[in-house]
C-alpha positions as CSV (number, residue, x, y, z in Angstrom):
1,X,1.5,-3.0,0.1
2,X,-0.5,0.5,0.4
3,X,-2.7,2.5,0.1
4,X,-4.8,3.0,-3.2
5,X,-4.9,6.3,-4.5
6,X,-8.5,7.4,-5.8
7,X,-8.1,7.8,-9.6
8,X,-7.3,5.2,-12.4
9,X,-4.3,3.4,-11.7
10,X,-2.2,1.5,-14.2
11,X,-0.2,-1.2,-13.0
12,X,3.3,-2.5,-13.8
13,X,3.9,-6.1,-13.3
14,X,6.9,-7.7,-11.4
15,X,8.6,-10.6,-12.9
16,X,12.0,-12.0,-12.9
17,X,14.9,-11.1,-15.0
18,X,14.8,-14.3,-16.8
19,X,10.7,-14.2,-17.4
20,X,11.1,-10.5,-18.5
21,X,14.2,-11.8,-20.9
22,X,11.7,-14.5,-22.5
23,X,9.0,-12.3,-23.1
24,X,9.4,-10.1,-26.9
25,X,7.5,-7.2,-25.3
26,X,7.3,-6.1,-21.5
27,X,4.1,-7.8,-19.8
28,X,1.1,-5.2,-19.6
29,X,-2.4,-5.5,-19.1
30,X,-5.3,-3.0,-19.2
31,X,-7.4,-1.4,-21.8
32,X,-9.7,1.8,-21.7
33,X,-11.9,0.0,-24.2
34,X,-11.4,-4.0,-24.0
35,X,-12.6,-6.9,-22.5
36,X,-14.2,-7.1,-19.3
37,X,-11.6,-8.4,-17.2
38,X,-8.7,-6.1,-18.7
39,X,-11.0,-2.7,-18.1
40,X,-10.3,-1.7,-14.0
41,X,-12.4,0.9,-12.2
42,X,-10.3,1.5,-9.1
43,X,-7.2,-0.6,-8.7
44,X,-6.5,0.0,-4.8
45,X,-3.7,-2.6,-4.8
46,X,-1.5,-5.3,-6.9
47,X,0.7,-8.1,-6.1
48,X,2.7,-10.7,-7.7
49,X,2.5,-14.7,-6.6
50,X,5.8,-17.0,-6.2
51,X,4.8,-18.3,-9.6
52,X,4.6,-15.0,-11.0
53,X,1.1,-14.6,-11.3
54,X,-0.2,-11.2,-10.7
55,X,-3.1,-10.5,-8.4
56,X,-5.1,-7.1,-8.8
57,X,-7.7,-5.6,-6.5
58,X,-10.3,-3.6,-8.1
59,X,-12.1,-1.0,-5.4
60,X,-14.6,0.3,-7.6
61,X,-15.4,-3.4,-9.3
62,X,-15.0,-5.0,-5.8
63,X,-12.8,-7.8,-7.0
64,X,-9.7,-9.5,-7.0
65,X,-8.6,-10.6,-10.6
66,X,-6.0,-12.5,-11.4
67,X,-3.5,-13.0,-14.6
68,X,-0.7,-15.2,-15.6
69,X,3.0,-13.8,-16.0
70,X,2.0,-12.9,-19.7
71,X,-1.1,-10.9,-19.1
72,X,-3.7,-13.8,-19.6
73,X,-7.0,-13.3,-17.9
74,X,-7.1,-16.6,-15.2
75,X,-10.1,-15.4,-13.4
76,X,-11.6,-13.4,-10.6
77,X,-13.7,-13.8,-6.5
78,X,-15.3,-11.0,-5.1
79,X,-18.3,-9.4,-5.6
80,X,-20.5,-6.5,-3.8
81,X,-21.6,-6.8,-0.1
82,X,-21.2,-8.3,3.4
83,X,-21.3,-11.6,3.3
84,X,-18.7,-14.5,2.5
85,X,-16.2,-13.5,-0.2
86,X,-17.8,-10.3,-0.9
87,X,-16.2,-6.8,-0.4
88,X,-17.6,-3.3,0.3
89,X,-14.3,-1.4,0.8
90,X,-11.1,-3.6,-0.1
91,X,-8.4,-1.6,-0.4
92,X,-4.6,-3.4,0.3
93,X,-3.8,-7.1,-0.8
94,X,-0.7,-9.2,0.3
95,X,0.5,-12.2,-1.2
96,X,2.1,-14.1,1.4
97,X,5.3,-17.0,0.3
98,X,2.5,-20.3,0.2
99,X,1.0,-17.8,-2.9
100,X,-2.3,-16.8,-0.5
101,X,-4.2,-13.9,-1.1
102,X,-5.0,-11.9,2.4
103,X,-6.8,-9.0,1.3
104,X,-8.0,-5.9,3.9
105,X,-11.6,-5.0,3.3
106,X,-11.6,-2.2,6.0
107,X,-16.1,-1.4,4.8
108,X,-16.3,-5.1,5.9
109,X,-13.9,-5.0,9.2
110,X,-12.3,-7.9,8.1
111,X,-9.5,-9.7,6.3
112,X,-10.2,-12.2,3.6
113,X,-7.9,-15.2,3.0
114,X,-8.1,-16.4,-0.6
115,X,-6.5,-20.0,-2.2
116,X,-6.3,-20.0,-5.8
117,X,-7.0,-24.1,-5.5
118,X,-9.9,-22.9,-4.2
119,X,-12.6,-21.9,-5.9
120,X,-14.9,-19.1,-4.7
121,X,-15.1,-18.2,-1.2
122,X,-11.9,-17.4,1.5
123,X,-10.8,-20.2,2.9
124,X,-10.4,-18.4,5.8
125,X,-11.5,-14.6,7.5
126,X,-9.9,-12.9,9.6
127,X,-12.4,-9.7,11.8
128,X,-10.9,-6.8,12.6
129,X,-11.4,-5.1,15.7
130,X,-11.2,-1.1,14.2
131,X,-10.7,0.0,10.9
132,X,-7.2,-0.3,9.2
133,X,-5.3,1.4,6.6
134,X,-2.8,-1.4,5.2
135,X,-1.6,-4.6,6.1
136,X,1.7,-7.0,5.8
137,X,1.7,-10.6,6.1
138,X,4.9,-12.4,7.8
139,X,4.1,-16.5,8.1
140,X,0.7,-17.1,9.6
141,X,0.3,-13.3,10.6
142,X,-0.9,-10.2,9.4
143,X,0.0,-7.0,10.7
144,X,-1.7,-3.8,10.3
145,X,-1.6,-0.4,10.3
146,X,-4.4,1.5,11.9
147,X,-5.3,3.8,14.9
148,X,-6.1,2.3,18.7
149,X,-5.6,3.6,21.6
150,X,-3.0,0.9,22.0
151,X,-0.6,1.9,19.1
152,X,-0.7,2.0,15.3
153,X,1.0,-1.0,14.3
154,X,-0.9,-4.3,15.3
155,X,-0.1,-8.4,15.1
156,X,-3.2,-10.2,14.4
157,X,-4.0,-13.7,15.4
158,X,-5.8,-16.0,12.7
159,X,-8.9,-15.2,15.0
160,X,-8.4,-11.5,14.8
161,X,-7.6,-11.1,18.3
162,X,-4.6,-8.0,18.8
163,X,-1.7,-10.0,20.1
164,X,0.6,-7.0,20.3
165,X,0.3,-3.0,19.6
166,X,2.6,-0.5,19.3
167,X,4.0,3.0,17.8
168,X,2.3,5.8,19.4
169,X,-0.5,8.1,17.6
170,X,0.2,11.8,17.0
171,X,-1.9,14.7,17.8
172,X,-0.4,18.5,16.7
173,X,-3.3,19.9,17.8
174,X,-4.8,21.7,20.8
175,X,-8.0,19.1,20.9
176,X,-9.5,16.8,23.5
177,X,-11.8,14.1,23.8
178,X,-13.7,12.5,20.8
179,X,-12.1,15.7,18.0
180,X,-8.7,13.8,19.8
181,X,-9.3,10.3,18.5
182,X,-10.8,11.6,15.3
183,X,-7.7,13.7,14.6
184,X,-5.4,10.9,16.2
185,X,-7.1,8.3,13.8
186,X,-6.9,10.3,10.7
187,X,-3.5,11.4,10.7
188,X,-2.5,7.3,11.6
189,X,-3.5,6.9,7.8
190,X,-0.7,5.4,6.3
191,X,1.3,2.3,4.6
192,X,2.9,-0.7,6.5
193,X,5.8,-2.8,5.0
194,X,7.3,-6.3,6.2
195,X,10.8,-7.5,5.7
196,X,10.6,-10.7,5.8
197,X,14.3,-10.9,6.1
198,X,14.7,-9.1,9.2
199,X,11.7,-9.4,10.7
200,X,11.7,-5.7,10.6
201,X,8.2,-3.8,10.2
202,X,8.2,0.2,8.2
203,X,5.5,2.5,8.9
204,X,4.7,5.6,7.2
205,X,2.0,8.3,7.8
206,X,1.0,9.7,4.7
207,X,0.2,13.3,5.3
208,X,3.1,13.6,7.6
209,X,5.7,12.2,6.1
210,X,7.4,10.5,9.2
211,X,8.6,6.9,9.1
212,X,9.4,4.5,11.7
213,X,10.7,1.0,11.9
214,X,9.9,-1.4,14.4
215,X,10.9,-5.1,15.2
216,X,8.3,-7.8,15.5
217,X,8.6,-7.4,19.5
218,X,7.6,-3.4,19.2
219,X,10.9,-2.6,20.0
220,X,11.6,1.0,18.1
221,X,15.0,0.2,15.3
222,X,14.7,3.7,14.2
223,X,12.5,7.1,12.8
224,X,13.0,9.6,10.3
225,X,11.1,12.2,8.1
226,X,10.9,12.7,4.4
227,X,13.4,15.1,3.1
228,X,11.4,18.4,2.1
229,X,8.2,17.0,2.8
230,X,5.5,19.3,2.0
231,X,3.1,18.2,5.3
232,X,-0.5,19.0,5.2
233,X,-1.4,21.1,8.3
234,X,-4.0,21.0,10.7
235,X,-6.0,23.5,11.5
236,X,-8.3,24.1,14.9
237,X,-10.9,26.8,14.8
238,X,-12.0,28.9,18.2
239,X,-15.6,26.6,17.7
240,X,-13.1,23.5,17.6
241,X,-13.9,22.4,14.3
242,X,-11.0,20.5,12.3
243,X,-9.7,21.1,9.3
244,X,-6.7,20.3,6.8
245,X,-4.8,22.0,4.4
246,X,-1.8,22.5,2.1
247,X,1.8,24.2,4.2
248,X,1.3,28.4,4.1
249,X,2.4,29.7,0.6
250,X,1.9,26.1,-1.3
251,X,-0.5,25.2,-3.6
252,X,0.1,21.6,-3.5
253,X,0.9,19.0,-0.1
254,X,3.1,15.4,-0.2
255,X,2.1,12.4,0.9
256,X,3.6,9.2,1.0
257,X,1.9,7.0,-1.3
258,X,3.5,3.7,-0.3
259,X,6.7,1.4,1.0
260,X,7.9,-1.9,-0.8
261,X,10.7,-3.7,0.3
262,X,12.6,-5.7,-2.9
263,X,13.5,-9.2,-1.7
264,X,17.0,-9.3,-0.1
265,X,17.6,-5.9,-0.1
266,X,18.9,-3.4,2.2
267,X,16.7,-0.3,1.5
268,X,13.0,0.3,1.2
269,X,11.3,2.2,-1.5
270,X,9.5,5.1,-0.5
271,X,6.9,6.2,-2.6
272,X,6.2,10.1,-2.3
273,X,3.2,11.8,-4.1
274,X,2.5,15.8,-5.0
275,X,-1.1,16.5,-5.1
276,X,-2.1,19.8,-6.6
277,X,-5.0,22.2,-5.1
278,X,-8.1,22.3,-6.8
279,X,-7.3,18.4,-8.6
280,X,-11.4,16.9,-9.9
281,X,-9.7,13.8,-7.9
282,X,-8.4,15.1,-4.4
283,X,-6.4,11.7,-4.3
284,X,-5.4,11.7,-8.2
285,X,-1.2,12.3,-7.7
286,X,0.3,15.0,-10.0
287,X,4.0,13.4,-9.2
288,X,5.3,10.1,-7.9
289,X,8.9,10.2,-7.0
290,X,10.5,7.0,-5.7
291,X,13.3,7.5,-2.6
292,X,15.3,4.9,-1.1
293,X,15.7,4.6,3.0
294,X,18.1,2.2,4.6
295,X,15.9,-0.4,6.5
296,X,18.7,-0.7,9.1
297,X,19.7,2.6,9.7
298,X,16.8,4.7,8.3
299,X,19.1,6.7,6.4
300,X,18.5,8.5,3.2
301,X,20.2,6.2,0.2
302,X,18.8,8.1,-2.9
303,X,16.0,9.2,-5.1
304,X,14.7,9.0,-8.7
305,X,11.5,8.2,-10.6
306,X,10.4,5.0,-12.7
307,X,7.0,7.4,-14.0
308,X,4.8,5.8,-11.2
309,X,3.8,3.9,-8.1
310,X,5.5,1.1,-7.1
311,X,2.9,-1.7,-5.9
312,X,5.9,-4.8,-5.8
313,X,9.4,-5.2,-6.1
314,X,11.5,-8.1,-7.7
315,X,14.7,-8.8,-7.7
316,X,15.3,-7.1,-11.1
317,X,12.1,-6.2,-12.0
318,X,9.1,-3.4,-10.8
319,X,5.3,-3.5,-10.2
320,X,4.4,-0.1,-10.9
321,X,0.9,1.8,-11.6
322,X,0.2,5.1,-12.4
323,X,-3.1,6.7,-12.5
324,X,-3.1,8.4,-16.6
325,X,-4.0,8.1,-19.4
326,X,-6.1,4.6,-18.6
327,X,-5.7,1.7,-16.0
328,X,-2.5,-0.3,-17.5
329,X,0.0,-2.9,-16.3
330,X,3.2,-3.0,-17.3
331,X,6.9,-4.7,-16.3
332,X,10.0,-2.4,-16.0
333,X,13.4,-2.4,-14.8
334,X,13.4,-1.4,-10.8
335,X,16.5,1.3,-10.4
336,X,18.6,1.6,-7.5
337,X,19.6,3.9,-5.3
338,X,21.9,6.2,-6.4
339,X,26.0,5.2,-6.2
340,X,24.6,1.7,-4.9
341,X,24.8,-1.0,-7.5
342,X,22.1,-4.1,-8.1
């Protein structure tokens, strides 16, 4: 899943086309002025269960909630702090096929394995070695994106211990030494994506727009950049100081805000955000645009817009979340690429 964006997300909850068909209205939950447990501060992340429940992580609440397929409040773990089930900076969640709940809590270093038929703490946590930006789970493994000087893409053991690293950091400017791994680590932020299909792992760099795909072994499949991607810059002073900023003449950058891959499926979403100069909320999107990119070939299928960020993808149906008016959930149709049917 990826990254969360800092501003109040709404989110839009995948179901089937035959749950979506029995339900009068589409499923949404969120309120700006409700109960508890449907009022979100931060949503960093949302997934959906293989009984359709939906799972949301809450940055600014520090908890993972959960809700049934019709927006019913089941109930929530997590809490603030360092110790045992609590979280200080959680910000991706994965749902892996058994319906577990790994969730990357980069404040704590760590990775949290929760089991609804468990009550209160993980049943199991996983330590992370540096700090990560978002994380895939394929069987018994997580992998995660996040800056070493061994690569960018990472398979972690069930005792955290790196068992492979690859995809190599970049570094556009003329800087050495610790500004290096600073710059090298920051422009490493990005979103991972499994295909469990395939096997086949996408990686995106969000101020840079490039994306690479990778099989389980390391072995690059292929790369690409987003199409009239407005790249933030780096910039290098004569003292050596570091600094970022929109492309000459802009007043706004792109960033990709996230990749899903829908079950089955051929082509990853690409989620692609326009952030204006000047916004109260630096990471608050002005635009979400959804593209598709052949996982095989990494070619360009299509683009469009379903009105904001995809956080899962069913078969027929769409997580999506979008940061106005209010923190929301809500089902809709997923589109396809265009002159590629369903």
């Amino acid at each position: 899943m990826h990254r969360s964006l800092a501003g109040l997300f709404a989110v839009a909850v995948a179901v089937t086309a035959a749950e979506a068909a029995a339900q009068d209205t589409p499923l949404r939950v969120g309120s700006l002025d409700g109960p508890n447990e449907t009022v979100f501060g931060l949503i960093a992340d949302a997934d959906v269960d293989p009984t359709g429940d939906v799972l949301v992580l809450d940055m600014r609440m520090l908890e993972l909630r959960r809700f049934d397929r019709n927006g019913s409040y089941i109930g929530k773990v997590g809490s603030p702090g360092r110790g045992p089930g609590e979280f200080r900076y959680p910000e991706a969640l994965a749902v892996d096929n058994k319906g577990r709940a790994w969730v990357l809590d980069s404040g704590n270093l760590r990775i949290s394995i929760y089991d609804w038929r468990a009550e209160g703490e993980p049943m199991r946590t996983i330590p992370l070695p540096f700090p990560a930006f978002d994380l895939c789970v394929m069987g018994e493994h997580a992998w995660i994106a996040g800056y070493s000087p061994s690569g960018v893409v990472h398979s972690l053991d069930t005792s955290g211990v790196i068992e492979r690293s690859f995809g190599a950091a970049v570094l556009p400017a003329p800087v050495e030494g610790r500004r290096a791994e600073i710059l090298k680590a920051s422009l490493s932020d990005g979103s991972l994506a499994c295909d469990q299909e395939s096997g086949t792992l996408v990686y995106a760099r969000r101020d840079i727009g490039s994306i690479e795909a990778f099989s389980t072994e390391g072995r690059r499949l292929w790369s690409t950049t987003v199409p009239d991607f407005a790249a933030m810059e780096v910039v290098v002073t004569e003292a050596g100081r570091i600094s970022y900023r929109p492309p000459d003449g802009l007043s706004y950058q792109n960033r990709v805000a996230g990749l899903v891959v829908p079950p089955k499926a051929t082509t990853v979403l690409v989620q692609i955000e326009t952030v204006s100069l000047g916004r109260l909320e630096p990471d608050a999107a002005d635009l979400v645009e959804t593209r598709w990119l052949d996982i095989d070939t990494g070619q360009w299928r299509g683009q469009g817009g379903l009105g904001g960020r995809v956080a899962h993808a069913g078969a027929e149906t769409c997580l999506l979340f979008e940061n106005l008016p209010y923190p929301r959930v809500w089902s809709d149709m997923c589109p396809s690429p265009a002159g590629r049917p369903k």
